[in-house]
Every structure is written in structure tokens, then in C-alpha cells.
DRENLUM-754672 format. One record per residue (C-alpha): residue number from 1; residue in three letters; z, x, y. Coordinates in nm, 2 decimals. Layout:
BEGIN
vodo:gugu:pz:px:py
NUM:Ala:Z:X:Y
...
***
This chain:
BEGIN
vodo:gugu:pz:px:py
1:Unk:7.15:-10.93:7.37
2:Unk:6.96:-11.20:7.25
3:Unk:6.95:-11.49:7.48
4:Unk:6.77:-11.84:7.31
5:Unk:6.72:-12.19:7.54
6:Unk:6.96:-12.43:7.40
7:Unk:6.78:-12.79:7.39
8:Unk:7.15:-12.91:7.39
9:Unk:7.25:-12.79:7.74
10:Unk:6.87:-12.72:7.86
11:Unk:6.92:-12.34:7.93
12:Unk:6.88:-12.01:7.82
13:Unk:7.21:-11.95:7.67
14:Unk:7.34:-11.58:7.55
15:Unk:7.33:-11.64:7.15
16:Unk:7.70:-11.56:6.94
17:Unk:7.73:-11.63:6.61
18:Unk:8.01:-11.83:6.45
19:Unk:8.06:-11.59:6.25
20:Unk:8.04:-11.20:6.36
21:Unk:7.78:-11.05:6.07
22:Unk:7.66:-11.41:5.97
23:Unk:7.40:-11.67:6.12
24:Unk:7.29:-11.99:5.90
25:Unk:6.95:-12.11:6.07
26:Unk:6.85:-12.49:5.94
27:Unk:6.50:-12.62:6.02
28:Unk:6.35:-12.94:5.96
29:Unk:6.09:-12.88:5.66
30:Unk:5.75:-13.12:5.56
31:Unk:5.78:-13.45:5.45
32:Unk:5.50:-13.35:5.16
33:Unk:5.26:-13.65:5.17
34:Unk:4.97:-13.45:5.31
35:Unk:4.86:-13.09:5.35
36:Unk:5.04:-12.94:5.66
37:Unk:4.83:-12.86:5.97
38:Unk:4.85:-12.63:6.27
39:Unk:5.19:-12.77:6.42
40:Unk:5.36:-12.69:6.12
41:Unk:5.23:-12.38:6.09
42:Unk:5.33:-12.32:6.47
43:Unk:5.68:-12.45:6.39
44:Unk:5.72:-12.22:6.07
45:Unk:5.58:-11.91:6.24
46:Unk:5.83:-11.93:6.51
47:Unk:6.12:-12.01:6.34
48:Unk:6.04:-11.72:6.06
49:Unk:6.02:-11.48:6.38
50:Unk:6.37:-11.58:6.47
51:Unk:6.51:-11.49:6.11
52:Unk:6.29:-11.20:6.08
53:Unk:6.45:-11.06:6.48
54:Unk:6.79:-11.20:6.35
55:Unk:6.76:-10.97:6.07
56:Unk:6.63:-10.67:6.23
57:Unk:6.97:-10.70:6.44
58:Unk:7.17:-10.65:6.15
59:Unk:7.30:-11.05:6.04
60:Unk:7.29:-11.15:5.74
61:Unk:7.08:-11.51:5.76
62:Unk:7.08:-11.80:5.53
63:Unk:6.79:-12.02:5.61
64:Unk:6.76:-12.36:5.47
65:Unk:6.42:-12.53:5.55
66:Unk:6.41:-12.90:5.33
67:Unk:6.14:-13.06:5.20
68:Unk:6.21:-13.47:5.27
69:Unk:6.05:-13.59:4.93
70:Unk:6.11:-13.93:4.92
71:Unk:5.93:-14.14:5.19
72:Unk:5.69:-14.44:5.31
73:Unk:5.42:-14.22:5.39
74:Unk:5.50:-14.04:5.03
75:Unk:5.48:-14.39:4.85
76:Unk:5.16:-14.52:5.02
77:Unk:5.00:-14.14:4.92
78:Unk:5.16:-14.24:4.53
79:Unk:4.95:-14.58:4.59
80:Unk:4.65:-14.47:4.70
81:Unk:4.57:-14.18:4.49
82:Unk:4.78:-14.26:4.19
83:Unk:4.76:-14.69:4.16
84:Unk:5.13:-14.65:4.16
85:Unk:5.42:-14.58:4.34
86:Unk:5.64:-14.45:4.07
87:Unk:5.39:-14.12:4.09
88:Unk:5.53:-14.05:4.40
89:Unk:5.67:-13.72:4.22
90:Unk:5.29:-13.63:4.20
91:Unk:5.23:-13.64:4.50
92:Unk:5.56:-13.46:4.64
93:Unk:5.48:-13.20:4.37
94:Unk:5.12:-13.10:4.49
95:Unk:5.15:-13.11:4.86
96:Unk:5.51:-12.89:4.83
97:Unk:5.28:-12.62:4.60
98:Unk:5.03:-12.64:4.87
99:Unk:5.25:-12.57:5.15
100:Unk:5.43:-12.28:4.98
101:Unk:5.07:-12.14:4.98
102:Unk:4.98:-12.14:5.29
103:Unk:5.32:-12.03:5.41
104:Unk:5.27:-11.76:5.18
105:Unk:4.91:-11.70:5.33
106:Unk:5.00:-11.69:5.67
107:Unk:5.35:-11.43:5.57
108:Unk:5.59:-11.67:5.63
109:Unk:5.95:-11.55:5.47
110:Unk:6.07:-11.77:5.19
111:Unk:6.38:-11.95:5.32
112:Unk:6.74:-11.85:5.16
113:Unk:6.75:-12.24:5.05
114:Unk:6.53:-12.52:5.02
115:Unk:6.67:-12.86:4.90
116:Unk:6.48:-13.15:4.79
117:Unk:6.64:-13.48:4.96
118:Unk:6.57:-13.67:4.55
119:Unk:6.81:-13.37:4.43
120:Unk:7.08:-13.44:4.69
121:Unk:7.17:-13.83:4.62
122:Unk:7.52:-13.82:4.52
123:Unk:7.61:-13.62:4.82
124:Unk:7.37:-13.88:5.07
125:Unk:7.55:-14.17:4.89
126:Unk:7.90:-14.02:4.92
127:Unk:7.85:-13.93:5.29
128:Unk:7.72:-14.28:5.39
129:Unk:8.05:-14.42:5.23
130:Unk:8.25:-14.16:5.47
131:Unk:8.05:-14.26:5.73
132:Unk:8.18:-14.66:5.66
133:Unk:8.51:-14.57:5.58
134:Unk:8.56:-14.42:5.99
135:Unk:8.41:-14.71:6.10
136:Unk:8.06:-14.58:6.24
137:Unk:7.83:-14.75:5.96
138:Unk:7.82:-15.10:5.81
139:Unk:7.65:-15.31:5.50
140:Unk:7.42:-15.54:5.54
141:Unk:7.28:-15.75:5.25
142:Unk:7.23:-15.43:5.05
143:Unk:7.12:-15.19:5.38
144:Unk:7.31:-14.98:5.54
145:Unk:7.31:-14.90:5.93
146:Unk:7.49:-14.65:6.15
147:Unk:7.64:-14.80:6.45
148:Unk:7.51:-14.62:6.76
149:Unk:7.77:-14.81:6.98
150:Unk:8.07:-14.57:6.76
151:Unk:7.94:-14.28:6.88
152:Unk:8.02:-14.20:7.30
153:Unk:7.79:-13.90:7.27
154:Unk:7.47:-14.05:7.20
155:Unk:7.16:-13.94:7.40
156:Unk:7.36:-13.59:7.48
157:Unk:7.06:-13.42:7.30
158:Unk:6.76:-13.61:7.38
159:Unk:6.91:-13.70:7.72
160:Unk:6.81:-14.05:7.67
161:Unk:7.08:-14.32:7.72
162:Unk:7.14:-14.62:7.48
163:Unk:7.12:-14.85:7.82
164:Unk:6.82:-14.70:7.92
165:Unk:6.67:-14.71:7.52
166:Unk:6.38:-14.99:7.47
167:Unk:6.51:-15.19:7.18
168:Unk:6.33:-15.06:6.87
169:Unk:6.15:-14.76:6.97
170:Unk:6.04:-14.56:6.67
171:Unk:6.26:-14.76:6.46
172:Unk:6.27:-15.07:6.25
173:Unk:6.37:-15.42:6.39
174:Unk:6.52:-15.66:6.18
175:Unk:6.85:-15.92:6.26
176:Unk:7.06:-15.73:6.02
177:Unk:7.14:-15.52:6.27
178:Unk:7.46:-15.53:6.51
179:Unk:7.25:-15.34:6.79
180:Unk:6.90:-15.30:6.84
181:Unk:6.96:-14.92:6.84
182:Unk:7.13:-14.92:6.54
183:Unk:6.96:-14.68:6.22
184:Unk:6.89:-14.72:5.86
185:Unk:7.14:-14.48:5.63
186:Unk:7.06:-14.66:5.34
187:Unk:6.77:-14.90:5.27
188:Unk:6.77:-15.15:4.96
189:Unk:6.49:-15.16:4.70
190:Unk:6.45:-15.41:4.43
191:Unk:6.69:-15.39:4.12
192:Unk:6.64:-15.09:3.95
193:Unk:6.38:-14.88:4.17
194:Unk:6.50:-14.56:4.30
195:Unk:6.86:-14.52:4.31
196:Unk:7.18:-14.70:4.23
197:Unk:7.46:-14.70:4.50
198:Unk:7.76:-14.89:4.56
199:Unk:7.54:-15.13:4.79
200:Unk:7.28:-15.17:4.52
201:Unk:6.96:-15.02:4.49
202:Unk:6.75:-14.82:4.78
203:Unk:6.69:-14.48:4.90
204:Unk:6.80:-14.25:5.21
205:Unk:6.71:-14.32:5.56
206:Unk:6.55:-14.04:5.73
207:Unk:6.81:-13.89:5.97
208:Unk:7.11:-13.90:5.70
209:Unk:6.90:-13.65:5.48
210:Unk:6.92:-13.36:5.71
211:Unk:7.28:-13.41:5.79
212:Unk:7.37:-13.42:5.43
213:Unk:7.17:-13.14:5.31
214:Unk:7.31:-12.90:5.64
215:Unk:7.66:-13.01:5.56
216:Unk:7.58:-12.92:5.17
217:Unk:7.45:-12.58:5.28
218:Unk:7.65:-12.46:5.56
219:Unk:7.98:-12.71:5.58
220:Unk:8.04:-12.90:5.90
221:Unk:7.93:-12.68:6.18
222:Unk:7.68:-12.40:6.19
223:Unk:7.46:-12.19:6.39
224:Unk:7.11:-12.27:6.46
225:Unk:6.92:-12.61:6.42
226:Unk:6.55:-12.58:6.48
227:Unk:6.21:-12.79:6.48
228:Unk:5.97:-12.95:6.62
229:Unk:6.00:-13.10:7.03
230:Unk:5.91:-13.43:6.82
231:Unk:6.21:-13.43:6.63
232:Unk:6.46:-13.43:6.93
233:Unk:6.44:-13.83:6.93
234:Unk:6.53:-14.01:6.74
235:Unk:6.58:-13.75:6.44
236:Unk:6.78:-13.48:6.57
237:Unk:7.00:-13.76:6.81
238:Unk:7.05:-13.94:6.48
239:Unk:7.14:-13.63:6.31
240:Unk:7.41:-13.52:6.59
241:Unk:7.55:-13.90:6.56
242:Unk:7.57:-13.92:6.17
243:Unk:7.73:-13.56:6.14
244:Unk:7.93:-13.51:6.43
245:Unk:8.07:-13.89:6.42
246:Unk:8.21:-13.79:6.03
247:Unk:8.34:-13.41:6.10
248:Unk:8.45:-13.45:6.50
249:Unk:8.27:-13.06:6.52
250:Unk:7.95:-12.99:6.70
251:Unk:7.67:-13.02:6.41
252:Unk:7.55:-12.70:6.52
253:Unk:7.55:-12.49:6.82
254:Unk:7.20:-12.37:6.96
255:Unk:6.94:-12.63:6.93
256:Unk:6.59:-12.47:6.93
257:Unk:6.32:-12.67:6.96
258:Unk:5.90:-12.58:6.98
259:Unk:5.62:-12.67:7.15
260:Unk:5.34:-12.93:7.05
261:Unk:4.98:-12.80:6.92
262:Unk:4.80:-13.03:7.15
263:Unk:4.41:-13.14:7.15
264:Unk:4.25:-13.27:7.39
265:Unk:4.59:-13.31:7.56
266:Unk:4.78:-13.50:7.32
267:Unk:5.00:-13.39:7.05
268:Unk:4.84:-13.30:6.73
269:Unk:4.95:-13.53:6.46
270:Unk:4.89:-13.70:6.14
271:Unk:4.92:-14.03:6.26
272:Unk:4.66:-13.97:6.56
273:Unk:4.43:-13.86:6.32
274:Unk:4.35:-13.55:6.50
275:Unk:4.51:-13.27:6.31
276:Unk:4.32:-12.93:6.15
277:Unk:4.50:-12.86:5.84
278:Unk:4.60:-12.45:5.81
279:Unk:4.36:-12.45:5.49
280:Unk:4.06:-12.58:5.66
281:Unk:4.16:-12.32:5.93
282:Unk:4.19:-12.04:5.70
283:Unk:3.87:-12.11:5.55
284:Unk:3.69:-11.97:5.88
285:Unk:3.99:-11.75:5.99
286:Unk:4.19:-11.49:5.82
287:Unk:4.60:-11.62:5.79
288:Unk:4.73:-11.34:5.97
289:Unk:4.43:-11.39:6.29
290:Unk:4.61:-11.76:6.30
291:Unk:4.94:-11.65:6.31
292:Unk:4.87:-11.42:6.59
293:Unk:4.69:-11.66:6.73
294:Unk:5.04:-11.82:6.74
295:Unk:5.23:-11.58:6.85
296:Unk:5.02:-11.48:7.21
297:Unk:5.19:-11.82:7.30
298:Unk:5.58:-11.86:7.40
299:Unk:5.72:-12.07:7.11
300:Unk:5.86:-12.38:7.32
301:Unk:5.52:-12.40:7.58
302:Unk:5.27:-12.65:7.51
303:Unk:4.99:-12.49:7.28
304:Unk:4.63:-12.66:7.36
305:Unk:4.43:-12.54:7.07
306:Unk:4.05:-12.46:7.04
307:Unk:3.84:-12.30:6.81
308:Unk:3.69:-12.04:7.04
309:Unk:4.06:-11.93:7.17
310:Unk:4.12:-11.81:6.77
311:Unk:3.81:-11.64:6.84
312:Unk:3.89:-11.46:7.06
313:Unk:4.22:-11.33:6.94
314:Unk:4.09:-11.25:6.65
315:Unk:3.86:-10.98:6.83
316:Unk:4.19:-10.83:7.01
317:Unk:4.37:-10.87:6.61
318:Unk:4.10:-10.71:6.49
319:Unk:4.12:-10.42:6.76
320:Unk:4.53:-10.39:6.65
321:Unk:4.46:-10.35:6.28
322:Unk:4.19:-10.06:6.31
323:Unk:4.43:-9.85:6.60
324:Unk:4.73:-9.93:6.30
325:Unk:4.49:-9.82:6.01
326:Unk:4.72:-9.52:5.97
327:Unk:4.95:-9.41:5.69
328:Unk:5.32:-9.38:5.80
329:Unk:5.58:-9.25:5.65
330:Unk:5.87:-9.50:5.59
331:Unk:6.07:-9.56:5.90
332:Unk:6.40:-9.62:5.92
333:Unk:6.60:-9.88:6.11
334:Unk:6.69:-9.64:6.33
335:Unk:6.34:-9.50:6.41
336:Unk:6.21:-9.83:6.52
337:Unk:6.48:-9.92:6.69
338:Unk:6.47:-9.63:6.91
339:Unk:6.13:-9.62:6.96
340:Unk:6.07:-9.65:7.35
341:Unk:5.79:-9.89:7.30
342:Unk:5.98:-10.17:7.06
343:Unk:6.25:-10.11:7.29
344:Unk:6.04:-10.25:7.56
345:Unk:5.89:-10.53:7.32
346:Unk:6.28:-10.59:7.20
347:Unk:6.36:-10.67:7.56
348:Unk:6.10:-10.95:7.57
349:Unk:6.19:-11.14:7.22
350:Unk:6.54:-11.09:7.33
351:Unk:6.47:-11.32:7.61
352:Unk:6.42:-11.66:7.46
353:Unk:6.14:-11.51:7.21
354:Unk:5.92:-11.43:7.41
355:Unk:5.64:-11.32:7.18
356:Unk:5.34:-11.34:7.45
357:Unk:5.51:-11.15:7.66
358:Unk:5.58:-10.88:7.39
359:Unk:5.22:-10.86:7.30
360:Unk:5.16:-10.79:7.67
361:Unk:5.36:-10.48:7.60
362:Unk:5.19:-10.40:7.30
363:Unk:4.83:-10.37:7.46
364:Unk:4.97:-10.21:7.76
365:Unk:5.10:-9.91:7.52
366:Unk:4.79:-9.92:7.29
367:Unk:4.66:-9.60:7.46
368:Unk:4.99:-9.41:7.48
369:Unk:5.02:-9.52:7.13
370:Unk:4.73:-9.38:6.98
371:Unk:4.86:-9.02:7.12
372:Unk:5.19:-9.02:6.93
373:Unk:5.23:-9.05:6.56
374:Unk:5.58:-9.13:6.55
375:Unk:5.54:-9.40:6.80
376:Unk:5.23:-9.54:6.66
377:Unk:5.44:-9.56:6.31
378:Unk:5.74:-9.71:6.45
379:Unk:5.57:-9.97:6.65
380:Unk:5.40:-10.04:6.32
381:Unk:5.66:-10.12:6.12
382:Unk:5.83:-10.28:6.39
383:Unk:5.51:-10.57:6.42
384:Unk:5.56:-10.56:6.00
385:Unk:5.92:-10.68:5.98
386:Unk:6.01:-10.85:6.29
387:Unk:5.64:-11.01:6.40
388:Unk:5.52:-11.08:6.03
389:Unk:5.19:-10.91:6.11
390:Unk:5.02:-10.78:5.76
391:Unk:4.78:-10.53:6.02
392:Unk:4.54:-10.44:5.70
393:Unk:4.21:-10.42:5.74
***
């Protein structure tokens, strides 16, 4: 029984599908401006271990990760390294290639579905005019904003309160607005840049992308929505507002969020400057010693990272792939799955994912392990499929 903490009603909640062999899993992908760093790698390694254990239990997962390709911090990339901002495509173009490599490099699965927010404009455009038509956005000389004050429910995520809110935090002021709290859905560009809409010319807010592209995917209402703890205000709220305030459903029904990679104590980001891209890291670290690096820490805990804590992991990974350096027959489902050991792992990622505490398991049973074949083969596979660890030497 797999039990996951629900950011939503802040507890560990006993996960059920909407649907009884089905689970549709949606996390917040890059905005490709830059090449991604240790938080998204932290973010993607945990949410690939939920499909991967979702899997292993027998649903049938669609997972849609986006990539948000059209941006500010997208056009000022196009500017600075291209003169222009019309080779924003360029940019999207080698920073999406780049992340599909190292997600490939550290054995990430490739999601079911991954939109691109330029593809989806007719669908952002009609579900901005829905949004009008019910009343909870307006026009404004060519923008369009999505009244906060329509919406009872917001803060229920975040568990902020729009009374409490300090007007214009981490969003644009400007006096087109009918609230200070109010968000952009649509913002207008000169005449004929980007794309043409029935208030002009512009291009998507932030929040209304996800929302469209969820709703695109998996209708109204699905399962899992996961990402980053940064994303819980104001991008997630916003989502829940936008989608919710058009279908009356709950947008989705677990909502998973992870822990920061901090240094130093504070969050590492792009905009503090202090961020290690995963390709610099993999240049002194094998992929799969970072992602068990990862995974020794509970997914939604605070990570502080240094450089000597991957070295020391990678002595106890190193340890793991010469006691696996076997060859196994193929196991079936049923062979790992019985296996007393992975039974005892199971019971740990059942609770909340609890991957640290799994690998406590795992070195506890190392000894026992290396004295049965059939358990030594089943653990095996079971740190293959479920953890994403390659184990070769």
C-alpha cells in the first residue's frame, strides 16, 4: 500500500488511483534557457523513481514532463548569444538536446509525453477565452489577467492567504490590474511578434501553460502533479486557480512536491548564481554515483550538497556494483517481488518513498546477500527497474 505526503492536505495520505489499472503523473519540466543543474536532476530522479515503483506495482503510467519553451529568461539567452530574439528557437533547441542527455546519462526514463508550450497555442488561447467567458479573467489593453478574487479557494495549496499576500510578490505590478494579486494569462507583444489572439499579439503567461498542457494530456482531473517545493507558490496555486476555476474538479489529486538542493544553506538556483550544472558534475563523477547520491536522501528533505558527500557515496556505490558484478538469470516479476529482501526495501518506498531508508536495508542485507544467489539476483534487478541503478562496473 503505497502511502505518498499530499502537499494539498499536508499528510501522508494512502495513494488510489482514479482509475483502478491507470495513474497519469504530470511534472513540471525545464524552462530550456540554460543547462539544468543538480535541483533538476534531484527533481527528475525522484519523480522517475515514482513512475518506475508505480510501474513495478502493475499501473499502467502516462507521464507528461513539459518543456516551457517560450520565456523572458529564453529571449534574453536569444539576445545575448544570438543578437536576436527571434533565435529564441536556437536557444530552446540546444538546451532541450542537452537536457535529454543528461537525463539519459543519469537513467532517467523518457516520459510517455512531453509537450512544448510553442506547440500548444491554440489550446492556451482557447482556454484563456473559457477562462473570460466564466468570469474569472479579464482584458486589459491587449493583456490578459486571471482574477484571483473569482476563485474562494486560493492559497488552499500554498497555504498562503490573498489578505495575508504582499502585493506583488514574484509577480509583475502594473495598474492594469483589478487586484494586486491578480496574474498574467496572456501578455501583449508588438504587432506581429509571436502569436495572434483575439486580444492581439503576445504569448502565454507562465502558470496557464501547465494547466493547458495537463488538461490536453489527461482531461480535467488526474492523478499525480509533481515538482519542485519552489513551484508551490505562485505556480502550482496559479495552476489550481486557472484549472479548477474552468472545470469545478480538483486539478489533480496528490500533490507531490521535493526538497531544495541547498548550498551553503540557501536554495540552489539560477538566479542566485550558485548552481553546479549535472554536466560539470558528471565530468568528475560517474551519472549513476550522482543519482545515488540522490537517492540516500528522502525526496521532500532539504538536500545540502558538497562535493566531498558524493565522495563518499561513491565509495559505498562503488562497494554495491562489485557485490552485484554477477550474471543473473532473468527474474521474473514474481521473483523480485517475493524476494524477502525487496520485500523489506518495498516496505520503505511504500512509505512516502522513502529511498534512504531503503538503502539502509540494502547494506544491512549486503552480507546475507552475498550467500544466496537467488537473492543476490532479485535484489538486483529490483535496484535496476524500480531504483534506476545501472550497477556496472
Amino acid at each position: 500500500m503505497l502511502k505518498l505526503t499530499n502537499t494539498l492536505s499536508g499528510k501522508k495520505e494512502t495513494f488510489t488511483p482514479i482509475k483502478d489499472d491507470e495513474v497519469n503523473v504530470y511534472v513540471c519540466g525545464i524552462t530550456p534557457y540554460d543547462y539544468a543543474h543538480l535541483g533538476h536532476g534531484r527533481a527528475y530522479v525522484s519523480f522517475d523513481v515514482l513512475v518506475r515503483l508505480l510501474r513495478f506495482m502493475g499501473y499502467n503510467v502516462n507521464y507528461c514532463r513539459n518543456y516551457t519553451d517560450i520565456d523572458d529568461k529564453i529571449l534574453k539567452r536569444a539576445q545575448e548569444e544570438y543578437g536576436d530574439i527571434d533565435h529564441y528557437p536556437h536557444v530552446t533547441s540546444k538546451y532541450i538536446n542537452a537536457f535529454v542527455d543528461d537525463m539519459q546519462a543519469i537513467n532517467c526514463l523518457e516520459p510517455t509525453f512531453e509537450p512544448r508550450v510553442t506547440l500548444m497555442m491554440p489550446q492556451i488561447i482557447s482556454f484563456i477565452e473559457e477562462l473570460i467567458k466564466k468570469g474569472h479573467a479579464y482584458e486589459a489593453d491587449g493583456d490578459v489577467y486571471f482574477s484571483v478574487e473569482s476563485f474562494k479557494d486560493y492559497g488552499k495549496l500554498s497555504k498562503h492567504k490573498p489578505e495575508d499576500l504582499i502585493a506583488g510578490q514574484r509577480v509583475e505590478t502594473t495598474e492594469k490590474k483589478r487586484n494586486p494579486l491578480d496574474f498574467a494569462l496572456w501578455k501583449a507583444t508588438p504587432e506581429g511578434t509571436f502569436w495572434q489572439s483575439p486580444w492581439g499579439y503576445g504569448r502565454p503567461g507562465w502558470h496557464i501553460e501547465c494547466s493547458v498542457m495537463a488538461k490536453d494530456f489527461f482531461g480535467p482531473t488526474f492523478d499525480i502533479h509533481g515538482g519542485g517545493r519552489d513551484l508551490i507558490f505562485p505556480h502550482h496555486e496559479n495552476e489550481i486557480a486557472q484549472s479548477e476555476s474552468l472545470h469545478d474538479l480538483p486539478m489533480a489529486h496528490y500533490w507531490l512536491h521535493n526538497g531544495h538542493v541547498r548550498v551553503n544553506q540557501e536554495k540552489m538556483s539560477k538566479s542566485l548564481g550558485n548552481f553546479f550544472t549535472l554536466r560539470d558534475i558528471f565530468k568528475e563523477f560517474d551519472p549513476m554515483v550522482v543519482r545515488f547520491y540522490l537517492l540516500n536522501h528522502h525526496y521532500r528533505a532539504p538536500l545540502d550538497f558538497t562535493a566531498d558527500d558524493i565522495k563518499a557515496v561513491e565509495k559505498s556505490y562503488k562497494r554495491l556494483v562489485r557485490i552485484f558484478d554477477v550474471v543473473c538469470p532473468q527474474m521474473s516479476h514474481r521473483d523480485i517481488e517475493t524476494s524477502a529482501t525487496v520485500q523489506k526495501m518495498l516496505a520503505f518506498l511504500y512509505d512516502d518513498l522513502n529511498t534512504a531508508g531503503m538503502m539502509g536495508v540494502l547494506f544491512d542485507s549486503l552480507d546475507t546477500l552475498q550467500k544466496d544467489a537467488n537473492e543476490l539476483c532479485a535484489v538486483k534487478a529490483f535496484l535496476q527497474q524500480v531504483l534506476g541503478m545501472a550497477l556496472q562496473p
